[in-house]
KOLLUMVEX-690080 format. One record per residue: residue in three letters; x negated, y negated, z negated of N, C-alpha, C in turn. Coordinates in steps of 0.001 Angstrom, whole numbers, plus 524288, in hexadecimal, padded with zeros to 5 digits. Layout:
N
AlaXYZXYZXYZ ...
***
This chain:
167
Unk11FCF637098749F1240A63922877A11281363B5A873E1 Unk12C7D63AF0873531304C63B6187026135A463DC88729C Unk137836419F8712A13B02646C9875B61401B642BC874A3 Unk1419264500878B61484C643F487A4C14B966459F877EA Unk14FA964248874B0154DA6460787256154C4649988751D Unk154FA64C1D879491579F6500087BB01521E6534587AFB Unk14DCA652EA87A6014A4865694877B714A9F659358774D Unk148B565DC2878C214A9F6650C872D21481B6625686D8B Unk14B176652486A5814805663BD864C01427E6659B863CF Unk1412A668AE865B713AA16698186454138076672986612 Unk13969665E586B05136676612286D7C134B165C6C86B55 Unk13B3265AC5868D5139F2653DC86435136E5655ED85F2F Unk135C265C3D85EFF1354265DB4858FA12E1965E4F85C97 Unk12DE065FF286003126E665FF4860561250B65C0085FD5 Unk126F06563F86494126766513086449124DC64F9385E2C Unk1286264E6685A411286164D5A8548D124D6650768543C Unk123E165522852A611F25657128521D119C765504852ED Unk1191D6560A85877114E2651E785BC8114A764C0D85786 Unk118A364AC5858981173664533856F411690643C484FF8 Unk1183F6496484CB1115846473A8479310F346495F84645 Unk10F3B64E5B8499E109136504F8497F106AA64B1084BBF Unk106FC647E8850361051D6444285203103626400F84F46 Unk108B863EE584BAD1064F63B848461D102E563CEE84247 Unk10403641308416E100FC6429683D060FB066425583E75 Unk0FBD2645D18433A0F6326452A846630F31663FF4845BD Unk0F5B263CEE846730F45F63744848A50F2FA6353E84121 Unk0F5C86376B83E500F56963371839620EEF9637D083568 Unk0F02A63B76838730EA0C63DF98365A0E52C63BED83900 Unk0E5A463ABE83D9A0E13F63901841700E04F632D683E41 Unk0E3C66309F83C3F0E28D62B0A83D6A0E2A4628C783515 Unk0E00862EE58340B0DD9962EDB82F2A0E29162DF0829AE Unk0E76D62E9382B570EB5562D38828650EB816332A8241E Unk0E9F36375B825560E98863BF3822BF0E5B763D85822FF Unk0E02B63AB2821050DA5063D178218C0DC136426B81EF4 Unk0D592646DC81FB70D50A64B9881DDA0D6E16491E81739 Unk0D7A964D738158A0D80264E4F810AA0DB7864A7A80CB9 Unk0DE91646E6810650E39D6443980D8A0E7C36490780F0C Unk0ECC96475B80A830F0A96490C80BA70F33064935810AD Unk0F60264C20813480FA56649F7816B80FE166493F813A3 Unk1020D6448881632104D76428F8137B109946476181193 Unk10E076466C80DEE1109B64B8A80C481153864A8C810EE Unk1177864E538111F11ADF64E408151911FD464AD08152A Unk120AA6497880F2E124AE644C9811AF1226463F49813F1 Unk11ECC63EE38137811C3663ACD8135F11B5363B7281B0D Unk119B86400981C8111951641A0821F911D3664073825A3 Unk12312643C28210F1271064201824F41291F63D6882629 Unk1284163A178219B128CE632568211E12622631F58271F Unk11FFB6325E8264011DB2630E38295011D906326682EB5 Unk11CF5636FF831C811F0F637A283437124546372983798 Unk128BD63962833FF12EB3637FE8362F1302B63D4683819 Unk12D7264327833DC1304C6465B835961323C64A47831F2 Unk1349064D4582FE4136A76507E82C7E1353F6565B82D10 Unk1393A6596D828C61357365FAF828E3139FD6620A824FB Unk13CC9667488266E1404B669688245C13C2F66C1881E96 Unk13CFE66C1B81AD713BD066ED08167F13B276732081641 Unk13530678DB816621349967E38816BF137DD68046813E3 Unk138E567E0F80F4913DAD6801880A71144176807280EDA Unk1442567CD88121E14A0D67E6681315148B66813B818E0 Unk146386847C81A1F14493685DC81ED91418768B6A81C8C Unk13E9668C6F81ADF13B65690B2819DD13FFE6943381A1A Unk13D4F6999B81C8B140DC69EB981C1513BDE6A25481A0C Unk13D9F6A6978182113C536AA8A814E3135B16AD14815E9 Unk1359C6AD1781D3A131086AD5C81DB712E556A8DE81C72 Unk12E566A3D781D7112CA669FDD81BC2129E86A06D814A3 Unk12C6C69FA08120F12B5F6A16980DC5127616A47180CE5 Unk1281B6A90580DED1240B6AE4380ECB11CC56AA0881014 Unk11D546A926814C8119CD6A74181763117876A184811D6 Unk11BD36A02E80FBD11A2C69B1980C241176269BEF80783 Unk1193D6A3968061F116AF6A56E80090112096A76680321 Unk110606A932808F710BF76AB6F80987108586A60C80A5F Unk10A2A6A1BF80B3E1061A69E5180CB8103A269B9B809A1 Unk107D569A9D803F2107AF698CA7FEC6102BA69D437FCE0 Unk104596A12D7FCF0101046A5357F91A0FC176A4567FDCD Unk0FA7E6A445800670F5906A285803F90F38069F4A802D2 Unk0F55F69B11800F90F30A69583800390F27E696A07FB7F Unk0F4266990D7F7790F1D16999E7F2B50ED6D69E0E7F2A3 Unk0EADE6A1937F5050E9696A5CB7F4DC0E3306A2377F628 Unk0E58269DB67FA5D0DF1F69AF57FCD20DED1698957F775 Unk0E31B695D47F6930E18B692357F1620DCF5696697ECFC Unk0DF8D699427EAD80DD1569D2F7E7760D74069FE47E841 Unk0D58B69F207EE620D2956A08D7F0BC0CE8669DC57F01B Unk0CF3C697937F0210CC016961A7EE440C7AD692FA7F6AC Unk0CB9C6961C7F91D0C9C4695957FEA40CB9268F768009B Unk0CA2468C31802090CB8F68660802CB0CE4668654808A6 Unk0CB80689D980D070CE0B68966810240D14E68C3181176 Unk0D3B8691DA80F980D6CE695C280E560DBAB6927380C1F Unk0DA0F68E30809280DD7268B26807280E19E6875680945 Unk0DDA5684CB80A910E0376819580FE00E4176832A81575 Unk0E12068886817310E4D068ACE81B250EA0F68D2381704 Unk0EA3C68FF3813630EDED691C1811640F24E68E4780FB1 Unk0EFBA6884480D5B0F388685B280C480F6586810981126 Unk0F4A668293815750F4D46807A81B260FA3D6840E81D87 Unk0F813689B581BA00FAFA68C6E81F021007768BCF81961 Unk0FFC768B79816691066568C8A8116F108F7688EC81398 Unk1066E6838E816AD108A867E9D8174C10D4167FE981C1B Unk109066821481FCD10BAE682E08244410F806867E823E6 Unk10E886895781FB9115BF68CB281EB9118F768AFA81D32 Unk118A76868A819DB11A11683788197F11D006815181B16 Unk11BAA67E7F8204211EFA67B26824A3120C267F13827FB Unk11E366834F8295312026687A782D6B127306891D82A90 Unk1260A68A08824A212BF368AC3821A112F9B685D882213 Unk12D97681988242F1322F67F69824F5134CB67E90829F7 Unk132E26833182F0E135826824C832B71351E67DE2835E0 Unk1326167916834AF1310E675E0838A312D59674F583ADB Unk12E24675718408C129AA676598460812775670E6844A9 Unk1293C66A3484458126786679484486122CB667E7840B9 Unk125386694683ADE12102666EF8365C11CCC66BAA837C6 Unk11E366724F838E511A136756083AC71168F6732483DBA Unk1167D6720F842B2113626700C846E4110776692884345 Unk11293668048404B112166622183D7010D016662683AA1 Unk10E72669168382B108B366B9583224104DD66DA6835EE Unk106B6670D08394E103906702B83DFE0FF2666E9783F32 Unk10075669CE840420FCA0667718439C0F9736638583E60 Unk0FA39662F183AE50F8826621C837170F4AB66461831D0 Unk0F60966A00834C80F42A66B4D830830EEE066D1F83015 Unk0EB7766CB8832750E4CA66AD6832C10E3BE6664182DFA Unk0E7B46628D82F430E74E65CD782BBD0E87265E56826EF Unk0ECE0662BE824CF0EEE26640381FE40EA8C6661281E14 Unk0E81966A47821580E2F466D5981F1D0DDF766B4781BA2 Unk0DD1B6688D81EA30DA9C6647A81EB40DB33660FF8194A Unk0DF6A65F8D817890E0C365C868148D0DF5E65F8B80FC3 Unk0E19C664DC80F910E29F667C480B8E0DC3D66A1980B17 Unk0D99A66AEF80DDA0D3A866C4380CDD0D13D666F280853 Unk0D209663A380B020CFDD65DFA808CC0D20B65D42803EF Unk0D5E165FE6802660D87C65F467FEF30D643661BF7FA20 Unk0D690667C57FB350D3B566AFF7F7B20CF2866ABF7F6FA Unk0CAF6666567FA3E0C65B665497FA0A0C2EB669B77FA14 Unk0C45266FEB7FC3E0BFCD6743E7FC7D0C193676237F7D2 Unk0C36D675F37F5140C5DB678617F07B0C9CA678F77EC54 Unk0CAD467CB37ED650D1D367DEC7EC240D19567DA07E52E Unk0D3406790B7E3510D37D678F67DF250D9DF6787A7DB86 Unk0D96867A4E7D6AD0DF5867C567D5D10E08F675877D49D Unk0DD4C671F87D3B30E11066C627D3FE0E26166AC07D84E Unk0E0AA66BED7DBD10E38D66ABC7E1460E67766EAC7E38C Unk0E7C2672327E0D20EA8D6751F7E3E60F041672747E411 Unk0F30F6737A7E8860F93F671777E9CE0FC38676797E8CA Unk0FFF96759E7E55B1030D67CA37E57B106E067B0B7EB44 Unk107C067FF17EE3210D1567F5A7F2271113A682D97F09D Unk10F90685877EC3F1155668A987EBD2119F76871E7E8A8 Unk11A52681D37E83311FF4680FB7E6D9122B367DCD7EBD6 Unk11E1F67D3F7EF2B1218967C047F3D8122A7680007F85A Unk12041684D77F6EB1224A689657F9701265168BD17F73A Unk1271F6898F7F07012D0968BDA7ED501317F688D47EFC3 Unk130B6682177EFF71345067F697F1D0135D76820B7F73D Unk1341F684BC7FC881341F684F0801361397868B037FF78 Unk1362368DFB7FC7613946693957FB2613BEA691227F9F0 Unk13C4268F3B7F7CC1436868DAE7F4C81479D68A657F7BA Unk144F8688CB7FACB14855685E17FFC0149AB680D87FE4D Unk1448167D5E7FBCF146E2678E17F80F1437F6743C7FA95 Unk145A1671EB7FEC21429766E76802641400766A2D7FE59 Unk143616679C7FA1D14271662F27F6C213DE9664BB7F5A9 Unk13EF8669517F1891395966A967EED81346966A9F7F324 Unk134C866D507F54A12F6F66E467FBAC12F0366A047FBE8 Unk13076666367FD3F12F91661FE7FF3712BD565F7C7FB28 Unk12DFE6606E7F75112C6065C2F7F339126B46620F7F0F8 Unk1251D6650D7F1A51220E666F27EFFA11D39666AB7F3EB Unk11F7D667457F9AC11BD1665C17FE201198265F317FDFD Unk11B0865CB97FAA211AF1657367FA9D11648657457F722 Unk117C7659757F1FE113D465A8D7EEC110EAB65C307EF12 Unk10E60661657F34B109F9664027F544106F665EE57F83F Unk10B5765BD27F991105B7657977FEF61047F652D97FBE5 Unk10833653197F6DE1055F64DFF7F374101D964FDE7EF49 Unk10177654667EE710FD4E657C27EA3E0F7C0654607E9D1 Unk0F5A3654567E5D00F0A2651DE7E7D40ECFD6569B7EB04 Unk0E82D652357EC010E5296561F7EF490E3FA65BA77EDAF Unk0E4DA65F467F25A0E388665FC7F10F0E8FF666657F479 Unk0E7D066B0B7F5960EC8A66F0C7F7C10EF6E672937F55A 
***
């Protein structure tokens, strides 16, 4: 079902919604993203899919930020900890500040509904143990976001999902 020009916009914006969780849904069920592969990096998502995402760097405001150094310093505190699943939620939740800093309801509701599958990935990843060769750094793509420098983010968030295995 596909809304009417004359639509409200949230309406065509839930629809799209609906319908890329639906894919994704559909391309995890039908073994295209078993446990413990990558998901694909996000340009590769938006190719595939057919949908886009404003940059947290040109969107984040001040509280945003705040929330990006407490979630960053969380995910390092599990890291240091040595806790695997302390790990995983912490670097689950930096993600989702992540996208929450960039102000968009679809890609929010998109990490969403996904993000069981991200968890998931990133457990399998670290294999039960947080080791410093797999570790992924995120504080230069939380510098790119402060600095309001979409290129860099982009291209550092790109990095984080092509890293080899580990989180």
């Amino acid at each position: 079902m596909t809304p009417h020009a004359d639509s409200p916009p949230s309406a065509r914006r839930q629809t799209l919604v609906r319908q890329v969780i639906d894919q994704l849904s559909a391309q995890i069920t039908n073994g295209e993203w078993p446990v413990g592969s990558k998901i694909p990096t996000e340009p590769r998502l938006v190719e595939r899919l057919g949908v886009g995402r404003n940059m947290a760097a040109l969107r984040r405001t001040p509280e945003d930020l705040m929330a990006l150094d407490r979630a960053l310093a969380e995910r390092e505190a599990a890291r240091l900890s040595g806790r695997v699943a302390a790990f995983v939620e912490a670097d689950a939740a930096l993600h989702t500040v992540i996208v929450a800093a960039a102000h968009n309801a679809m890609l929010a509701e998109l990490y969403a509904s996904i993000g069981a599958a991200m968890r998931a990935t990133v457990a399998e990843a670290v294999r039960g143990e947080l080791r410093p060769d797999r570790y992924v750094d995120h504080g230069r793509l939380i510098e790119a976001i402060r600095a309001g420098d979409a290129g860099r983010a982009a291209h550092e968030a790109g990095a984080i999902l092509e890293a080899p295995a580990g989180a």
